[in-house]
N, C-alpha and C positions, 0 to 999 in steps of 0.2 A: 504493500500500500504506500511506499514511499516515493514521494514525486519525484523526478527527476531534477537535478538540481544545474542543471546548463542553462547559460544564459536565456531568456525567450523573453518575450513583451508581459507588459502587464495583462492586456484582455486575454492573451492566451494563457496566462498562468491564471485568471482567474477559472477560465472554463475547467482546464485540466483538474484543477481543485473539486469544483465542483462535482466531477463526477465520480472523483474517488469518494464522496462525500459521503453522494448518494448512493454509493456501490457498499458503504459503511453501513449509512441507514439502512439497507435491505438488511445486511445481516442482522443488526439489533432487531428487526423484524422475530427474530426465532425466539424470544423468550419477554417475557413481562419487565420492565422498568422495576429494578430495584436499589435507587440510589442512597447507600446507606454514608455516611461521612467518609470520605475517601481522603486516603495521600498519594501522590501519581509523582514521580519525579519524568524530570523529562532533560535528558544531556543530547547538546548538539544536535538538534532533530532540525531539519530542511524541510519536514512537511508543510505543504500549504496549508493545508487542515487538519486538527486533530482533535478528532470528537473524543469527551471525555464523561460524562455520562448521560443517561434519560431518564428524564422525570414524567410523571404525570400529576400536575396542580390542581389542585379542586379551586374554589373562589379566593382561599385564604390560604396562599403558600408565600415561600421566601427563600434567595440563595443568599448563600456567605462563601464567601472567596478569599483563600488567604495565597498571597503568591509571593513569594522571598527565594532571592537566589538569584533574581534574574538579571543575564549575564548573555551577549551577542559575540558570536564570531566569523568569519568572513575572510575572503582571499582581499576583498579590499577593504577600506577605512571603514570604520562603523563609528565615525566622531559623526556623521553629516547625517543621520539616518529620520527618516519621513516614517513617524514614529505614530504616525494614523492611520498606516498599513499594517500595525500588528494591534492583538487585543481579543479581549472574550466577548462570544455575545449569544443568545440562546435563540434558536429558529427550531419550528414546526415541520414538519416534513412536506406541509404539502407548500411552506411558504419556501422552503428550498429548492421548488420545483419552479416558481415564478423568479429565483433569484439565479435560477442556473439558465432561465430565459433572458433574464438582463443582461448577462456577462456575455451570451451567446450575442447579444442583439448589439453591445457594446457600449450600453445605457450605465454601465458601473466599471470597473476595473480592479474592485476589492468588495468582496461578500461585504465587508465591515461596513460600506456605502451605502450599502441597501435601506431602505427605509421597511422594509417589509423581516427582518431580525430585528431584535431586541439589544443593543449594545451593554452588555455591562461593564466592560471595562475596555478603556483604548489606550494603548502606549504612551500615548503625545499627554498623558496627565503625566508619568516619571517625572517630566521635565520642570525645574525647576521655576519658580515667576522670576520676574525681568528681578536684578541686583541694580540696585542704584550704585553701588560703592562700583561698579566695574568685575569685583572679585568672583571668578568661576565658579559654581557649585556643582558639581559633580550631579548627572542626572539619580534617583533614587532606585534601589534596586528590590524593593517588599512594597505592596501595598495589603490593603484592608478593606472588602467592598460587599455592603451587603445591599441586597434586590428587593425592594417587596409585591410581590405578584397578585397585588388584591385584584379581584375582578378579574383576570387573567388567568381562565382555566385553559388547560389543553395539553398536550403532551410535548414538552420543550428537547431541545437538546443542547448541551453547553459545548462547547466548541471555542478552540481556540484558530486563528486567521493569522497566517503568515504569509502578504503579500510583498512580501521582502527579497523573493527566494532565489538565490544560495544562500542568502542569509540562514545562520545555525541559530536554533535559540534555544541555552538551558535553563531551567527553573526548577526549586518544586511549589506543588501546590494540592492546597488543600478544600477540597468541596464540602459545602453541604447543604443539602436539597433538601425541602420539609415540607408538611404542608399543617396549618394549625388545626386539628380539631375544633377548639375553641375558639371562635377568633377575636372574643375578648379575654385572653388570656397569652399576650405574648411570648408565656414561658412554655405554654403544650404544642407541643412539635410531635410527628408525627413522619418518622423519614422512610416508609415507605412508597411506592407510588400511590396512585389512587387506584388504578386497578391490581395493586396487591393488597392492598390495608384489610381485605378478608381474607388473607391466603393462610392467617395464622390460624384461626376458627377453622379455615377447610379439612387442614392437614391435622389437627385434633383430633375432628369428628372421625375423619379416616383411620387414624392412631385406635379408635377406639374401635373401628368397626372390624379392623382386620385382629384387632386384639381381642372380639369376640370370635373372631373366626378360627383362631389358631387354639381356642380354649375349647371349640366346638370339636374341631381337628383331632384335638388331644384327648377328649371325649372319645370320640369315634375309634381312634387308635385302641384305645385299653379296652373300647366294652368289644373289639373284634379281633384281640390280640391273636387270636389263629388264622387270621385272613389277611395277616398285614404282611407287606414284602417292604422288603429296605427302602423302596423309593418312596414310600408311605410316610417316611420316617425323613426323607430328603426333603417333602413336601413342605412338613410343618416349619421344618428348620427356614425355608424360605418365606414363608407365611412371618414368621416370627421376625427375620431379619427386612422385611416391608414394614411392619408395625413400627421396630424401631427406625426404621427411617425417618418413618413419618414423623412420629416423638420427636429428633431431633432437629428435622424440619420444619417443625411448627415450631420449637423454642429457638432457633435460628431466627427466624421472621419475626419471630415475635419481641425478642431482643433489640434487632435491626429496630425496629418499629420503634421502639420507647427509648432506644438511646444508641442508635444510629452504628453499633458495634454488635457482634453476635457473639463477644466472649467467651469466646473457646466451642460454643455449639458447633460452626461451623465444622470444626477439626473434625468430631462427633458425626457430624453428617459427614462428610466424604469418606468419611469410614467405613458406614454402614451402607452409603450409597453404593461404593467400591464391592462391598460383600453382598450384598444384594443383586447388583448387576449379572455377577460372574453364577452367584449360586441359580440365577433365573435361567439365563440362558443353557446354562449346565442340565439344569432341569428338564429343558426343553429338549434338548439333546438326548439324555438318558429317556426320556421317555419315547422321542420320536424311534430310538432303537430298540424298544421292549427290554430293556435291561432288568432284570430281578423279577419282571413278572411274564414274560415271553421268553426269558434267557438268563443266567447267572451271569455272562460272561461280557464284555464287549471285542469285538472283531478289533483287526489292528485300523482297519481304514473310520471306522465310528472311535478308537484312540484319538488317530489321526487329525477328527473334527474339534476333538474337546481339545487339543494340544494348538489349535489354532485358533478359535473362540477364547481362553482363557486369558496369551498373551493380549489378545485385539483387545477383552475388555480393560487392561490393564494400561494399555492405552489411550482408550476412551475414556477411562478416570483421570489419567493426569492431562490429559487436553481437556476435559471440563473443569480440571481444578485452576487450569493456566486461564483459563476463558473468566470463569467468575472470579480471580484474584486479581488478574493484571487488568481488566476495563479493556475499553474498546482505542484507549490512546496508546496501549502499547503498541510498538512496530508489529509484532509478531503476532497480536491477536486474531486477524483474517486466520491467519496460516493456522495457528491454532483452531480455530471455529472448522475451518475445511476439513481439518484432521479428525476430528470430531465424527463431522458428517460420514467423513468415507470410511471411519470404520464402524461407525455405526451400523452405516446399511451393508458393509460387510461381512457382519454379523450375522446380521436378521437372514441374507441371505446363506450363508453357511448353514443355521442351526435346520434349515430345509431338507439339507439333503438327507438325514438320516430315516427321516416321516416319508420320504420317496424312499431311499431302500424297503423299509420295513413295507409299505403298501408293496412295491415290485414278489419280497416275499414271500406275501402272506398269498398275494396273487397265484405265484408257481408254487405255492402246496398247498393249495384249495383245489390243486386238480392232481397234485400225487400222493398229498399221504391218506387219502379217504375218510379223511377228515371234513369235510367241505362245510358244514354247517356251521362249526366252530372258527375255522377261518375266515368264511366269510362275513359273520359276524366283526370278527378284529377287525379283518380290511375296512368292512365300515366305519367304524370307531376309529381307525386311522386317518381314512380318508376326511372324516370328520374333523379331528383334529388338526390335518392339515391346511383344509379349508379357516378354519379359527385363528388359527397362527397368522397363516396370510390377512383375513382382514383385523388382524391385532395387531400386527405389524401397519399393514395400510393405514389407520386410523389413526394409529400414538403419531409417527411418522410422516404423517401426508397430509390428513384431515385436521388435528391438532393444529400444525402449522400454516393451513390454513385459516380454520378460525382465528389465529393469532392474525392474519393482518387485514380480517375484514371487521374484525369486532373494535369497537369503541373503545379507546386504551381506559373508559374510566370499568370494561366487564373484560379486561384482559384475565381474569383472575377464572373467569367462564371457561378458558381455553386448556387452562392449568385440571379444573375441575372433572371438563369432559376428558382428558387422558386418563388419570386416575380412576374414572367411572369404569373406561374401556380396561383396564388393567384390573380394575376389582373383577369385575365379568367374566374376564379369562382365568383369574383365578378360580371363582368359583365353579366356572364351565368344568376347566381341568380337575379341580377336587370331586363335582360330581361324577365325572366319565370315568374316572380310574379311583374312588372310592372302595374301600376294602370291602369284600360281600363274600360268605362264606359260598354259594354258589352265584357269584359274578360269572356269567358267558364268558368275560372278555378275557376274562383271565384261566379258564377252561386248559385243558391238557390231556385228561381223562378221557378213557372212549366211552363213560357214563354220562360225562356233560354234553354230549353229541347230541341228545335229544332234546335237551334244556335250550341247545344254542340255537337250534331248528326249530322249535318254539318262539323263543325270542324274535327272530328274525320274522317267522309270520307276524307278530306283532308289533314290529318296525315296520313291514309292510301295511 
């Protein structure tokens, strides 16, 4: 994402800007604004643009900006420098879209120009007022600036404008984005977005619902202690390891929310995010092979899968942890987010193949071991759960991020909500398909359940 730093004109560096901008903004598109008090240091960066978080304001919100450090460097002088080309200032997405028409049309030469962004802060204040006495004062290098956004709801983004460039500028700096609950009460802050300030409530209730589930689970397991197979046993442990997710993501948020830090939660969640991920997919895997309940064993090529799945999620945890630590002003963050993506659908796509061997299968010995009524029962049940996977995959992954960019950023929390619905569902789907049952068809073997399964199946029909 870093502009090229060679000489060119100002209208052309301002378009270039802008489209990296808004090539920025799509990606902030994949998840909810949660702008909690941030520190960002920024050394020697050339970028024209560097978004640095999203808000969403209700009537009564406020930024505070603390910037110290800051310090220019350059192949030429930086004594003469047009200090109305650098500075912060927060725009809309869709008023980005009329500003990246201005630059194009040649009506501005610096985003900061625009009358359609909000300027919070411009360079050309460092500068000192006129000295009568003659005597130099060196320009200032910290300021102190707070915003107040009454009236002003919508979804902002803070950004800083370097139409300098090869100009290098380091700094660091410190955000913080709020919005008052009260808004006769200056001291109740709220650093949430507006479409998350319910995410804490969501992730509770779910804490609670999966933690009735895994008690039901645990229920079911002891009163069918003869009918349970080890994967029975894989099950809950993931059941359990969702619960706590959610526990520490809802005291994450909720932390964030009342005092703009999540005190050690955080750590907490990517913990059990990280074990959660891996035991899910893992799951997915072992079951799409029949393992423990079709088979004691796993083949080397179904090894093979889980030896490739495990590293990928391991992966996909440290690119989500790089993605919500460093912001979207780090250089590396795109490249981060893309890593993300592709091992994600890397995944989904891998944890497939074993639900295709096992239907292939179940398919060629429903016509040799004369067995057929019991197989074909499984293949259904497989086939079943292949179809499930694919659209629990489509949905978290496709539909989810959809709803994130047509929904109103103050019910982005709606978009959070619907994935987790679809992930409870598949849960539940998968615990009742493969629930323990002293004469379960699907778990049949016996050439006395051959009549049970033939049964079953007229009654699927």
């Amino acid at each position: 994402m870093a502009i090229e730093s060679g000489a060119r004109s100002p209208p052309r560096l301002g378009i270039n800007a802008g489209f990296a901008f808004a090539f920025v903004l799509l990606s902030l598109w994949i998840g909810p604004g949660m702008a909690e008090i941030r520190e960002m240091v920024v050394r020697s960066d050339a970028r024209s643009v560097i978004p640095f978080d999203e808000f969403g304001f209700t009537r009564w919100g406020g930024l505070e900006l603390n910037v110290s450090g800051i310090s220019f460097s350059s192949d030429s002088s930086t004594d003469d420098l047009d200090l109305t080309q650098l500075g912060f200032f927060l725009s809309t997405r869709d008023a980005w879209i009329h500003v990246l028409r201005q630059l194009q049309d040649l009506d501005i030469t610096c985003a900061l120009q625009s009358e359609l962004v909000r300027v919070v802060y411009s360079f050309d204040r460092l500068l000192p007022p006129p000295n009568p006495s003659g005597v130099a004062v060196a320009r200032a290098t910290t300021f102190r600036d707070a915003v107040n956004l009454t009236d002003s709801p919508g979804q902002f983004t803070l950004v800083f404008a370097n139409c300098l460039s090869p100009l290098r500028v380091s700094m660091d700096v410190r955000s913080a984005m709020f919005n008052r609950p009260d808004p006769y009460d200056p001291s109740s802050r709220a650093y949430l977005s507006a479409g998350a300030a319910v995410l804490p409530q969501v992730y509770s209730c779910l804490f609670f619902v999966y933690a009735a589930l895994a008690v039901f689970w645990a229920a079911a397991l002891f009163r069918r202690r003869r009918s349970i197979f080890r994967i029975h046993y894989f099950m809950l442990a993931v059941v359990v390891l969702k619960a706590l997710n959610l526990l520490c993501e809802a005291e994450d948020k909720s932390y964030i929310e009342r005092t703009g830090s999540a005190h050690g939660w955080d750590v907490l969640f990517y913990i059990f995010s990280f074990l959660k991920g891996i035991s899910l997919f893992t799951l997915i895997v072992l079951i799409g092979t029949g393992w423990s309940f079709l088979k004691p064993y796993l083949q080397d090529r179904e090894k093979k899968v889980l030896m490739a799945v495990i590293p990928l999620q391991v992966v996909a945890n440290i690119a989500q942890i790089a993605i919500d630590e460093s912001g979207p002003y780090a250089r590396d963050w795109v490249t981060w987010k893309q890593v993300f993506l592709l091992v994600d659908v890397v995944c989904c796509c891998t944890i497939l193949f074993p639900i295709v061997w096992s239907i292939k299968n179940l398919r060629e010995a429903a016509r040799t071991d004369g067995k057929a009524a019991v197989n074909l029962l499984k293949l259904t049940l497989f086939r079943q759960y292949y179809i499930v996977v694919i659209c629990y995959i489509y949905f978290t992954r496709v539909v989810v991020y959809a709803l994130i960019t047509i929904t109103s950023y103050r019910y982005l929390w709606t978009s959070v909500l619907a994935g987790e619905l679809a992930t409870l569902g598949f849960y539940v789907f998968t615990g009742y398909r493969f629930r323990p049952e002293a004469h379960n068809p699907y778990f049949a073997i016996d050439d006395e359940e051959e009549e049970a399964a033939a049964e079953a199946l007229k009654l699927d029909a």
